[in-house]
ROSE-4610 file (N, C-alpha, C; in Angstrom, 1 decimal, always signed):
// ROSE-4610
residu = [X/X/X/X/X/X/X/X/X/X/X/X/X/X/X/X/X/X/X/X/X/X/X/X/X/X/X/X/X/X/X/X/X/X/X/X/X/X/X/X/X/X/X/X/X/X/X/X/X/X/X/X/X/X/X/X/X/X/X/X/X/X/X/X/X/X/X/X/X/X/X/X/X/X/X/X/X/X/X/X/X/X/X/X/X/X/X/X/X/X/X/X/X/X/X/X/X/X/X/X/X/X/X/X/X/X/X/X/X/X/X/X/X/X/X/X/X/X/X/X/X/X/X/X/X/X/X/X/X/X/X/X/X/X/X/X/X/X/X/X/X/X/X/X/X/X/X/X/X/X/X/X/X/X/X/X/X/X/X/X/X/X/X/X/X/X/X/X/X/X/X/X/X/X/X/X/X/X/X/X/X/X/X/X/X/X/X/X/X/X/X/X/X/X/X/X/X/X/X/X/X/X/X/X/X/X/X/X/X/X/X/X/X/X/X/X/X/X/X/X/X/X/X/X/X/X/X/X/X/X/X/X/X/X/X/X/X/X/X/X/X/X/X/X/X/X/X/X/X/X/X/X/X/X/X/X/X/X/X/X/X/X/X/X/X/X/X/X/X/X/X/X/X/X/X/X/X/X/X/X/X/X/X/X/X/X/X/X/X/X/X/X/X/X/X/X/X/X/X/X/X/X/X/X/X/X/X/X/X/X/X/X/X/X/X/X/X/X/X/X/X/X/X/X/X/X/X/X/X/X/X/X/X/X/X/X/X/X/X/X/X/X/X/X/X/X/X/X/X/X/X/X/X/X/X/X/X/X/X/X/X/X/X/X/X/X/X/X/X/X/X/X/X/X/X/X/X/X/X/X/X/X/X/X/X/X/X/X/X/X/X/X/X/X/X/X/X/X/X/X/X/X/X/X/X/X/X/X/X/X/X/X/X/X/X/X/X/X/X/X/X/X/X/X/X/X/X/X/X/X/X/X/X/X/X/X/X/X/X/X/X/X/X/X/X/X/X/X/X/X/X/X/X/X/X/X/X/X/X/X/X/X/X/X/X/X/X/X/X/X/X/X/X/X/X/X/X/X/X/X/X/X/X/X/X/X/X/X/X/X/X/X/X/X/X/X/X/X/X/X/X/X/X/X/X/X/X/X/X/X/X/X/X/X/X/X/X/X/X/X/X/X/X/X/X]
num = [1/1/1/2/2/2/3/3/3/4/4/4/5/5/5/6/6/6/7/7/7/8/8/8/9/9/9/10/10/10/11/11/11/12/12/12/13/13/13/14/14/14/15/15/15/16/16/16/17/17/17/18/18/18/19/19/19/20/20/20/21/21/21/22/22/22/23/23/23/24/24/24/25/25/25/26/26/26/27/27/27/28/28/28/29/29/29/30/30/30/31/31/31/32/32/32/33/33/33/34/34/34/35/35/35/36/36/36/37/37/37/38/38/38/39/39/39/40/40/40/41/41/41/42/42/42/43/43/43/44/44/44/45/45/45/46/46/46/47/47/47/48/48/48/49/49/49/50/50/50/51/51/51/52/52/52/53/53/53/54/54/54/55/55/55/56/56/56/57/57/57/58/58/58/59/59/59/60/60/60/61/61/61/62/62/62/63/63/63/64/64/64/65/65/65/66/66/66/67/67/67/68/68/68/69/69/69/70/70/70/71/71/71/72/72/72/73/73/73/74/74/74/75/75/75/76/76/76/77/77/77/78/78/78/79/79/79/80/80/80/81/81/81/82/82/82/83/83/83/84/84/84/85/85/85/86/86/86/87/87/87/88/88/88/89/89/89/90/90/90/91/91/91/92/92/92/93/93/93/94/94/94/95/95/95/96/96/96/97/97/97/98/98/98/99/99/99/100/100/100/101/101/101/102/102/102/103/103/103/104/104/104/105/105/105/106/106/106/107/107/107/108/108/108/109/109/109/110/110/110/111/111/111/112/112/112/113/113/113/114/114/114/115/115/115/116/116/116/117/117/117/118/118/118/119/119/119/120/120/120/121/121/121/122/122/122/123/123/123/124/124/124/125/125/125/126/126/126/127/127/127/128/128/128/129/129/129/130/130/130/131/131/131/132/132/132/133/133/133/134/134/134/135/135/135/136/136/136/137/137/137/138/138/138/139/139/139/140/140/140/141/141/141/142/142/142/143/143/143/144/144/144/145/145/145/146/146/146/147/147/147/148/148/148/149/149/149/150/150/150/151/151/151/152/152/152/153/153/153/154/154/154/155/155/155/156/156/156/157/157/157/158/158/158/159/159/159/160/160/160/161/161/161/162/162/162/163/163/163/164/164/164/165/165/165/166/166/166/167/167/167/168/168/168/169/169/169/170/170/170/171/171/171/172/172/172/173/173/173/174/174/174/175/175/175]
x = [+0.8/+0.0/+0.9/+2.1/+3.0/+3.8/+3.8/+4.2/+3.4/+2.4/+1.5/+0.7/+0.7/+1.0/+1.5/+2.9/+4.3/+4.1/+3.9/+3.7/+2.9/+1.4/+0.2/+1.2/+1.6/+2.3/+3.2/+4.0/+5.3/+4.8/+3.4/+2.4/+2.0/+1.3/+1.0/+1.9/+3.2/+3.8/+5.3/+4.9/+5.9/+4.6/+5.3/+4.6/+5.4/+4.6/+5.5/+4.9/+6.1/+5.6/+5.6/+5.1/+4.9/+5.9/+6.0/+7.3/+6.6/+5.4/+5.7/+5.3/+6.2/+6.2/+6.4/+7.3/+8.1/+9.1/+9.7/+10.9/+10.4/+11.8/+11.1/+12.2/+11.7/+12.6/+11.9/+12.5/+12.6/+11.6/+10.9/+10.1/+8.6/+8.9/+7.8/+6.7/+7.1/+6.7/+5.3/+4.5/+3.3/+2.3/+2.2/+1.3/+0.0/-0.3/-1.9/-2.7/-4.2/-5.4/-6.4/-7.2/-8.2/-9.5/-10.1/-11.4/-12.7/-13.7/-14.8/-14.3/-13.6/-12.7/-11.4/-11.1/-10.5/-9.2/-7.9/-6.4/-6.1/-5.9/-5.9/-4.4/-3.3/-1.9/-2.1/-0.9/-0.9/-0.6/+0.3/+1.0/+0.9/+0.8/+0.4/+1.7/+1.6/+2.8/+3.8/+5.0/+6.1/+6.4/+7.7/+8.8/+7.8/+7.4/+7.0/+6.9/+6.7/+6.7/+7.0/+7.0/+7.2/+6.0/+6.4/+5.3/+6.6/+5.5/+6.4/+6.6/+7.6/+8.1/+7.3/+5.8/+5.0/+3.4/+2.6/+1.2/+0.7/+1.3/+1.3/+1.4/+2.5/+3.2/+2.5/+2.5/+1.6/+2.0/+3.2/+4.0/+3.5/+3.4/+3.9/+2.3/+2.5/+0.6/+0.6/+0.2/+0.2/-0.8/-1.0/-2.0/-2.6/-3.7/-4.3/-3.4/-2.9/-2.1/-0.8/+0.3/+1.1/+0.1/-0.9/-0.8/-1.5/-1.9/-2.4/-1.2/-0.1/+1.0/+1.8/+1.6/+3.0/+2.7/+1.7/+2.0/+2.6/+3.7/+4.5/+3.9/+4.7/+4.5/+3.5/+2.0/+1.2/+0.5/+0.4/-0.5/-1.3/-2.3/-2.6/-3.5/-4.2/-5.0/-6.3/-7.1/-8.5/-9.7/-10.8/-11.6/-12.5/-13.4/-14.8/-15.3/-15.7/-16.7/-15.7/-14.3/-13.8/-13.7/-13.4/-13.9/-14.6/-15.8/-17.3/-17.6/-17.0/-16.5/-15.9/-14.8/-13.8/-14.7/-15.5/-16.5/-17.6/-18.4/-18.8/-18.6/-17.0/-16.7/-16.5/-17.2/-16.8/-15.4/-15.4/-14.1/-14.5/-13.2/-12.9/-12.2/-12.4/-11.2/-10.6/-9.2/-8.4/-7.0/-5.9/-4.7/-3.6/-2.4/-2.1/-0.5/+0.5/+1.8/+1.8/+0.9/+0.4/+0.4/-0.3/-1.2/-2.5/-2.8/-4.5/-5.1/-6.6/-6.4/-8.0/-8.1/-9.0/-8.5/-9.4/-9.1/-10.5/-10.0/-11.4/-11.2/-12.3/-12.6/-12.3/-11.7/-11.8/-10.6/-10.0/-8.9/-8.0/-7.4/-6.4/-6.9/-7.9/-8.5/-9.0/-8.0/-8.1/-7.2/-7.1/-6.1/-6.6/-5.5/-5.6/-4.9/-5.7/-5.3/-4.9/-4.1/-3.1/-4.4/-4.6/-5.3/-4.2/-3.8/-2.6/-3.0/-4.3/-4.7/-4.3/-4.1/-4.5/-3.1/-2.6/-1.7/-2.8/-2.7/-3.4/-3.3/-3.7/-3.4/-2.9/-4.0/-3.4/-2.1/-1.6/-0.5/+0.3/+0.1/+1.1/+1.2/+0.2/+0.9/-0.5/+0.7/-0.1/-1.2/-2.6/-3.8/-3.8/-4.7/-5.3/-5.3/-3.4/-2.7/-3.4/-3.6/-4.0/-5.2/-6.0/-7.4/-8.5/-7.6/-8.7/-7.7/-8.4/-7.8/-8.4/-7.7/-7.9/-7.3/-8.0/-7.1/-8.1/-6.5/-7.2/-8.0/-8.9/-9.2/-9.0/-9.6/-8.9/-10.2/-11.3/-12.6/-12.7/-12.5/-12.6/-14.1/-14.4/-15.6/-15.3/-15.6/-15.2/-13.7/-13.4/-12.1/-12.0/-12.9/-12.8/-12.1/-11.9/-11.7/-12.3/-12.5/-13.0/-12.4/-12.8/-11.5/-12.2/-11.3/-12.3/-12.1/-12.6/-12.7/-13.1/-12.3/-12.8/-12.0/-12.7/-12.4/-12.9/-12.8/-13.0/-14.5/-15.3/-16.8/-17.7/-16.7/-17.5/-16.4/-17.2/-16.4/-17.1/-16.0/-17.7/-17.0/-17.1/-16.6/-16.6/-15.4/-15.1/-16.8/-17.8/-18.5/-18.3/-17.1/-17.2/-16.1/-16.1/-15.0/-14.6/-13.1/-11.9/-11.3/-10.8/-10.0/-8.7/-8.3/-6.8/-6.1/-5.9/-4.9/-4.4/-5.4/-5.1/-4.1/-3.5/-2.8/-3.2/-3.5/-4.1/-2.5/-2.9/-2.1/-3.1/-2.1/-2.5/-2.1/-3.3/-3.5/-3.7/-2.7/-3.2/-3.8/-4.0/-4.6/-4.6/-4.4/-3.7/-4.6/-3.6/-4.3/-4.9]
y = [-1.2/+0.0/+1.3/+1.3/+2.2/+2.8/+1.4/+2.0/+2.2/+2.1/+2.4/+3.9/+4.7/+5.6/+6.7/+5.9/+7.0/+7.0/+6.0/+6.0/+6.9/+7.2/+8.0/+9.9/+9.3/+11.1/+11.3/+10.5/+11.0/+11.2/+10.5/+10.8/+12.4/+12.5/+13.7/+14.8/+14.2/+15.7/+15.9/+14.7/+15.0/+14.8/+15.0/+15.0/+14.0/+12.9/+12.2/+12.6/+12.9/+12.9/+11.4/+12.0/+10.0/+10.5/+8.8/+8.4/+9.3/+8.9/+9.3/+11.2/+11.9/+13.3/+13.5/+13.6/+13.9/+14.9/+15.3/+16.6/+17.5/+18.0/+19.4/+20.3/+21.9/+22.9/+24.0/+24.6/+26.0/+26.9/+26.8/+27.6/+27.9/+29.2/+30.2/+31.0/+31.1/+32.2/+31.3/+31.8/+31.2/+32.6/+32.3/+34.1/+33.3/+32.0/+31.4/+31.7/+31.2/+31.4/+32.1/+33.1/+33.3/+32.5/+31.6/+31.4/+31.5/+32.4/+32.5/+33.8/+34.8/+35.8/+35.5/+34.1/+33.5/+33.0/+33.5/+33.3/+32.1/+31.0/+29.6/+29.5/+28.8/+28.4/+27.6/+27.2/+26.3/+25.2/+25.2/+23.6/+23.6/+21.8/+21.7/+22.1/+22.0/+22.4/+21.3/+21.3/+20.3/+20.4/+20.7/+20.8/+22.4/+22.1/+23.1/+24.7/+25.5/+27.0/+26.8/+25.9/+25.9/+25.2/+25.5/+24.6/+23.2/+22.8/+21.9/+22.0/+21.5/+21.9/+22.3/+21.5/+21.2/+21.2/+21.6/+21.0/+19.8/+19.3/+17.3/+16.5/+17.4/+16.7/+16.7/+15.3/+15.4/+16.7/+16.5/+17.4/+16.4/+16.8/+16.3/+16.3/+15.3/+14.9/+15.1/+16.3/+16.2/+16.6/+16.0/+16.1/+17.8/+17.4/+18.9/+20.3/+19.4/+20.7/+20.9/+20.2/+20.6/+21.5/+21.0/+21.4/+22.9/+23.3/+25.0/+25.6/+25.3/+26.0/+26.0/+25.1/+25.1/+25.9/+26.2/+27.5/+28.8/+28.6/+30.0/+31.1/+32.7/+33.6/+34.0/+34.5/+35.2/+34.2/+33.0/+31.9/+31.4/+30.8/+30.1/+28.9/+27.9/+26.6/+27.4/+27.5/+27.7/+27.2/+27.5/+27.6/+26.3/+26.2/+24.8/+26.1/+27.2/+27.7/+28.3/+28.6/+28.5/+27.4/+26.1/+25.4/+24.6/+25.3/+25.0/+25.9/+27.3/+28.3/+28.0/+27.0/+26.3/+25.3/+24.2/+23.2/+24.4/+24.8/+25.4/+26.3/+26.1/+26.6/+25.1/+24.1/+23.2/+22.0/+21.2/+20.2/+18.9/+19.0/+17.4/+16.5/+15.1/+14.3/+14.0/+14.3/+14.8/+13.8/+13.4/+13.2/+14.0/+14.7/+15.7/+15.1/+15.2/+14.6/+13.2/+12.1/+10.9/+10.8/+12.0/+12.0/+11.8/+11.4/+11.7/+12.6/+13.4/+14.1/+15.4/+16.4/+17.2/+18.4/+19.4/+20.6/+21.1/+22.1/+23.0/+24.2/+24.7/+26.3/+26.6/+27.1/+26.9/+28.1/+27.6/+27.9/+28.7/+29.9/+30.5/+30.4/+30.5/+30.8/+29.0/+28.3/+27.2/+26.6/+25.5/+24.7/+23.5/+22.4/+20.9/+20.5/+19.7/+19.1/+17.6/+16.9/+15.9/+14.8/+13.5/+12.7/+12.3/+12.5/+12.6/+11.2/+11.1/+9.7/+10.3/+9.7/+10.4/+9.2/+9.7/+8.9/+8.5/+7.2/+6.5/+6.7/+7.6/+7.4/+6.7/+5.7/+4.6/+3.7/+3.6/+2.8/+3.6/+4.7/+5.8/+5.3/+3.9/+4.0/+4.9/+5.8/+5.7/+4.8/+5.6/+5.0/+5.7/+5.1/+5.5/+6.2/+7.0/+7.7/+7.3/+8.6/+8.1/+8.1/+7.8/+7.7/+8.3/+8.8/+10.2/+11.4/+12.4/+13.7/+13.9/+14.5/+14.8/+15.9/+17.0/+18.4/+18.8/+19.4/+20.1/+21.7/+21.7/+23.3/+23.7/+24.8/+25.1/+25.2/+24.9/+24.7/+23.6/+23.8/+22.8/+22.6/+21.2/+21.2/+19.8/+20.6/+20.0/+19.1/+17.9/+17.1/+16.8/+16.9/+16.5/+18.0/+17.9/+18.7/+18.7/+19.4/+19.5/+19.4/+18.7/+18.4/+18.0/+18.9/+18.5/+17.4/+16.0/+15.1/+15.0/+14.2/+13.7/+12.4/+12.3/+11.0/+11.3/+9.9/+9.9/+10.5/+9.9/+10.0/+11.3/+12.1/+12.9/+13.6/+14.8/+16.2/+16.1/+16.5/+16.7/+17.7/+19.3/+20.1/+20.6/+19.6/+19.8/+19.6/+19.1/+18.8/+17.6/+16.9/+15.4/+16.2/+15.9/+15.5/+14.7/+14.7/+13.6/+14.2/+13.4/+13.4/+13.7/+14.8/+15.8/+14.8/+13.7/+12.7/+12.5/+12.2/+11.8/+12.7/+12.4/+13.2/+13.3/+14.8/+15.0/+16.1/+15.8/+17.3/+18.2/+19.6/+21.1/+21.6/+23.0/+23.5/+24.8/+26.4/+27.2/+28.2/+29.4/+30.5/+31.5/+32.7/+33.9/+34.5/+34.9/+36.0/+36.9]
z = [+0.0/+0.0/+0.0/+0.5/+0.9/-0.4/-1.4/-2.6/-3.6/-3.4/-4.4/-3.8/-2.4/-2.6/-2.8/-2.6/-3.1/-4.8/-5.5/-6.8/-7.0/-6.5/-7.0/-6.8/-6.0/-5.3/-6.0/-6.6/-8.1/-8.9/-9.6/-10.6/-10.1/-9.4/-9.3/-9.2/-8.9/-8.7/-10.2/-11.0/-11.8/-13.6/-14.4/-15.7/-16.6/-17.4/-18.4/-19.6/-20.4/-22.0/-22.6/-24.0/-24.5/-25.7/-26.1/-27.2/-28.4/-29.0/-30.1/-30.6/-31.3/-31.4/-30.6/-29.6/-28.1/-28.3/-29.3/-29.4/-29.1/-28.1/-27.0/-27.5/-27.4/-27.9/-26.3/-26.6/-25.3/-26.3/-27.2/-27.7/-26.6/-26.3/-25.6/-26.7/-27.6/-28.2/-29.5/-29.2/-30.2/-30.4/-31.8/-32.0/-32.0/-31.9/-31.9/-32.9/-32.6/-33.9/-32.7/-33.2/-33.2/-33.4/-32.3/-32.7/-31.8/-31.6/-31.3/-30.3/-30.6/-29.8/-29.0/-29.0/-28.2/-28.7/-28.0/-28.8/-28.4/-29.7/-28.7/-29.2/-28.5/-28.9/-30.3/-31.2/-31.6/-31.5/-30.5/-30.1/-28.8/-28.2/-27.0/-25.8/-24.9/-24.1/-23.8/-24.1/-23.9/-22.5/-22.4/-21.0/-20.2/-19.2/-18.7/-19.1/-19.4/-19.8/-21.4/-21.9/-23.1/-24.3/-25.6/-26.5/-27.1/-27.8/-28.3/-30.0/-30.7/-31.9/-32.9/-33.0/-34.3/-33.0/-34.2/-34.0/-33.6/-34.6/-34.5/-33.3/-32.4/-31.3/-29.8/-29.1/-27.9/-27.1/-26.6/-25.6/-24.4/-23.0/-22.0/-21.3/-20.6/-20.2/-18.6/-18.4/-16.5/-16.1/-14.5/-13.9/-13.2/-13.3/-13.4/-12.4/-11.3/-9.9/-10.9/-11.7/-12.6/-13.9/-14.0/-15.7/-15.6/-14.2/-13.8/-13.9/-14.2/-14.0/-15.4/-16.2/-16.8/-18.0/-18.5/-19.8/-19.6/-20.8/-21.1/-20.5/-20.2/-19.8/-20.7/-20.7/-21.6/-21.9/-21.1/-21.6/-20.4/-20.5/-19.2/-20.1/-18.9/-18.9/-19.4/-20.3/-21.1/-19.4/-19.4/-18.9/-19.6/-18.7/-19.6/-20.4/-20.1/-21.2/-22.7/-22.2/-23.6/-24.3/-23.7/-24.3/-25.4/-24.4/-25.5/-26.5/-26.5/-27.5/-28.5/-28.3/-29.4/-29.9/-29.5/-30.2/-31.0/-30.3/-31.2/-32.3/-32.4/-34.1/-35.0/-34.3/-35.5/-35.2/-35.6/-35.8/-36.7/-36.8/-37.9/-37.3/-37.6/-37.3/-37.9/-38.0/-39.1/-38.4/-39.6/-39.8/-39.7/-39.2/-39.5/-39.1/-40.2/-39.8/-39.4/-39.7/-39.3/-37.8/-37.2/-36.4/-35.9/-35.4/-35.3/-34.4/-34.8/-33.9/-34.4/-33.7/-34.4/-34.8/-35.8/-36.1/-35.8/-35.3/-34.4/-35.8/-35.7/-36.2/-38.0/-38.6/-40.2/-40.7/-41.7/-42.3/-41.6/-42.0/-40.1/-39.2/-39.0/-37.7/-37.2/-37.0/-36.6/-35.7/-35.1/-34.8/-34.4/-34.7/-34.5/-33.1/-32.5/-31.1/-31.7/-31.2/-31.1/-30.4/-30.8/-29.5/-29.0/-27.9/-26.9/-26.1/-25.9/-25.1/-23.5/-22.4/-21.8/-20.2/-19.5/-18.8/-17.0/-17.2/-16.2/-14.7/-13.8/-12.5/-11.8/-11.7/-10.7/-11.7/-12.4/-13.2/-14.1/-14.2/-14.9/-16.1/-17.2/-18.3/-19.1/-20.3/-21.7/-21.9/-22.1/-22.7/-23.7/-25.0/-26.1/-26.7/-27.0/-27.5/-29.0/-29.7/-31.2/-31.7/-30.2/-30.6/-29.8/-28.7/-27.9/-27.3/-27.4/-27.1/-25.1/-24.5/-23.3/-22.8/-22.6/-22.4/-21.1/-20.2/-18.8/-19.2/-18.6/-18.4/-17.3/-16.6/-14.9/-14.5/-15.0/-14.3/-13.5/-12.2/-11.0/-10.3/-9.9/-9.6/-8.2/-7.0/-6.0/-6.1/-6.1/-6.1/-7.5/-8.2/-9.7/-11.0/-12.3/-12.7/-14.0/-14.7/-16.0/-17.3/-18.3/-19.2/-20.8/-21.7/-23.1/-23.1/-24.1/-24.2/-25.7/-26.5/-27.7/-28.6/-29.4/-30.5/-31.8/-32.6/-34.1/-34.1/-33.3/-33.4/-32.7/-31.4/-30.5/-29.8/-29.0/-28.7/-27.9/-26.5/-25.6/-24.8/-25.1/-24.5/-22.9/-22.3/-21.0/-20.1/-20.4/-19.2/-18.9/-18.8/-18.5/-16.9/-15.7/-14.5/-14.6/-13.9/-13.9/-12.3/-12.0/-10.9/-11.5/-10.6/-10.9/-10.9/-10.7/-10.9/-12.7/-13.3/-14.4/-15.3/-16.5/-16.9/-18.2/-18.7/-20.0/-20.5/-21.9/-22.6/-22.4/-22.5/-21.7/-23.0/-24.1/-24.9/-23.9/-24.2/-23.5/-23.9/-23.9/-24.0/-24.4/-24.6/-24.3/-23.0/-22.3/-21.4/-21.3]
């Protein structure tokens, strides 16, 4: 019992990235898209304060008390109702660098989210990289948190709770 909750407590207090699209650069700087008033990044967040190389790429999957923190200066974690802001412009399930994954909103004024799949609490492995997207918002609701959720078939803008344990990729904002 003793190591399984020292395990849950490394989980929570550290972030894994996954193997595939994993190259991390010190890049801060993202001019974003515009969609529904709302400046969304283009790439998900890698190494803490940073994005990651490409659109395509997961970046690094942490649990909700890391993932309030880690966007670049000028960025933060999106809200549930931005969220539902961003679905309501629309998405595809789209391919992108033999990715899989969605594109929200329509021609510049777009961006594609990675299905990043989502890192398992209690066992810390990679789930269903490839075939579901899972991004934190900072809308907290008692011990649970709120988090977009999607696949080939459905979007379900952040009204699903998760327990801050789990580890989703973090898409940020502008401030």
């Amino acid at each position: 019992m003793k190591n399984a909750t020292l395990l849950l407590i490394l989980l929570s207090m550290f972030s894994f990235g996954q193997m595939k699209g994993q190259a991390q650069n010190s890049d801060t700087q993202d001019r974003g898209a515009v969609i529904n008033g709302v400046r969304w990044a283009t790439r998900n967040v890698g190494i803490m304060g940073t994005f990651v190389a490409a659109p395509e790429m997961y970046g690094n999957l942490y649990s909700y008390w890391r993932a309030i923190d880690v966007c670049p200066r000028g960025w933060r974690v999106p809200t549930q109702a931005e969220f539902e802001s961003l679905v309501a412009a629309g998405s595809v399930w789209t391919t992108v660098g033999g990715v899989n994954g969605r594109t929200f909103g329509v021609g510049a004024n777009s961006i594609f989210l990675p299905a990043a799949g989502y890192r398992d609490a209690g066992n810390g492995m990679i789930d269903f990289s490839g075939r579901l997207g899972g991004y934190w918002s900072s809308s907290e609701h008692g011990v649970f948190a709120h988090f977009l959720s999607f696949d080939h078939g459905s979007v379900d803008p952040a009204n699903f709770i998760v327990y801050r344990e789990v580890g989703y990729a973090v898409r940020c904002v502008a401030d």
